[in-house]
N, C-alpha and C positions, 0 to 999 in steps of 0.2 A: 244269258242276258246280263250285261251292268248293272249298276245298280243308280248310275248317274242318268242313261236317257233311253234305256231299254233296247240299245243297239247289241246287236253279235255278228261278231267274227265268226266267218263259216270256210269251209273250205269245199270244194265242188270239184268235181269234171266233167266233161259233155261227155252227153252220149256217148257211148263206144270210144270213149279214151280212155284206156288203162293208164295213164300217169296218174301223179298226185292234185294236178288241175292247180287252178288259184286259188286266191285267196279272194273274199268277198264282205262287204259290210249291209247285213240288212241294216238298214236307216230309214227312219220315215215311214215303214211298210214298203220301202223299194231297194232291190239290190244291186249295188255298187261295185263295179268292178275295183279291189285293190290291189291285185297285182295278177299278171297272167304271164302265162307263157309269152316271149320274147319280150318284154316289157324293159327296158331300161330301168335300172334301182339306184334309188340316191346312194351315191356311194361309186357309181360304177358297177359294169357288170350287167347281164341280161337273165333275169327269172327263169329259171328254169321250172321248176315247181315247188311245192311246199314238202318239207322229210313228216314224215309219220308223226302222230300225239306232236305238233308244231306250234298250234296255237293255245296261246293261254287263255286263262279266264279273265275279262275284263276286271281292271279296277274300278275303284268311286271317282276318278276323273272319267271314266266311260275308254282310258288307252288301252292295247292288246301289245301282245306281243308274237312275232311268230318269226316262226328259223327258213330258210329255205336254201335250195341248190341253184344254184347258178353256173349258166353254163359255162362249158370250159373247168367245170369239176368243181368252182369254189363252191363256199356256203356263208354261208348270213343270217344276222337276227336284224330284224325291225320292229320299227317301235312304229305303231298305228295310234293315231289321234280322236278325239272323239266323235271328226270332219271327214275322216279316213285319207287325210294323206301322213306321209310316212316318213319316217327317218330313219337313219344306219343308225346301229348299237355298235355294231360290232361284224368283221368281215375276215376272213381268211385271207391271210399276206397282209395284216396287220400286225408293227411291233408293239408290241406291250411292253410293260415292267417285267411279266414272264419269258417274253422271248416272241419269237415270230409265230404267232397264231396258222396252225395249218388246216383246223377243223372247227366249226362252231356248230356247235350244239349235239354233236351225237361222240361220246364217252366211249371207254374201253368195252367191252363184249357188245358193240354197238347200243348201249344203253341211250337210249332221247329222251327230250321231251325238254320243257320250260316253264320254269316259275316267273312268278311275275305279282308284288303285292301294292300297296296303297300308298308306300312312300317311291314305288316309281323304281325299284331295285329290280334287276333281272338275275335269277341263279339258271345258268345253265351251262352244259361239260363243252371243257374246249380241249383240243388237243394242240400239243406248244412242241414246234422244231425245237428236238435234243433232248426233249423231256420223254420218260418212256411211261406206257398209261397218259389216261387223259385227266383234266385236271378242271373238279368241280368249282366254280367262279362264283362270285356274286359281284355284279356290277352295280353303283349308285351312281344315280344320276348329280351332276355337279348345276349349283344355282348360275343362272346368266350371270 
């Protein structure tokens, strides 16, 4: 739970699906579908599902953050609101400062998972075309 409106990010699959399923916002006492398989992602790109240890722990704005695979092999981090709609962080065949992003979020000896704290900063492993190992980030969010 947040600590702004006592929502959480959950992650789910139906019955008898072995995937990693969606992602979901209990709100209100009711749960909200926020991303599911084939789903269209800001950003571009179709949901595939959520990677292992993906979502993080709400901050005091009540935001999440979680990583997921997209089909056609990419991967992505989103940023969840406290409304549950969503925005891209960051996407695979992204150029950065570092170089062309080919992996978000899962690190060398497949290491995952995502921090996520109260000024709105994401740390999690990306791996960058040409670079060998993957390379621990931390992103700040920049003011409008």
């Amino acid at each position: 739970l947040n600590e702004e409106n006592r929502n959480v990010l959950i992650g789910g699959v139906r019955k008898g699906d072995g995937s990693n399923g969606g992602v979901f916002l209990l709100m209100d006492g009711k749960l909200q579908p926020v991303a599911v398989p084939g789903q269209v992602m800001p950003g571009g790109g179709k949901y595939l599902s959520r990677k292992p240890f993906s979502i993080s722990f709400g901050n005091q704005r009540g935001q999440y953050v979680f990583l997921a695979d997209l089909a056609g092999g990419g991967t992505a981090a989103y940023l969840v609101q406290d409304d549950g709609t969503l925005s891209l962080i960051l996407q695979s065949g992204m150029m950065t400062n570092l170089g062309r992003i080919t992996n978000v979020g899962e690190g060398s000896s497949n290491a995952e998972g995502v921090g996520f704290n109260n000024l709105g900063q994401v740390a999690l492993a990306v791996k960058v075309a040409g670079v060998t190992g993957a390379q621990l980030v931390v992103l700040t969010p920049v003011a409008p």
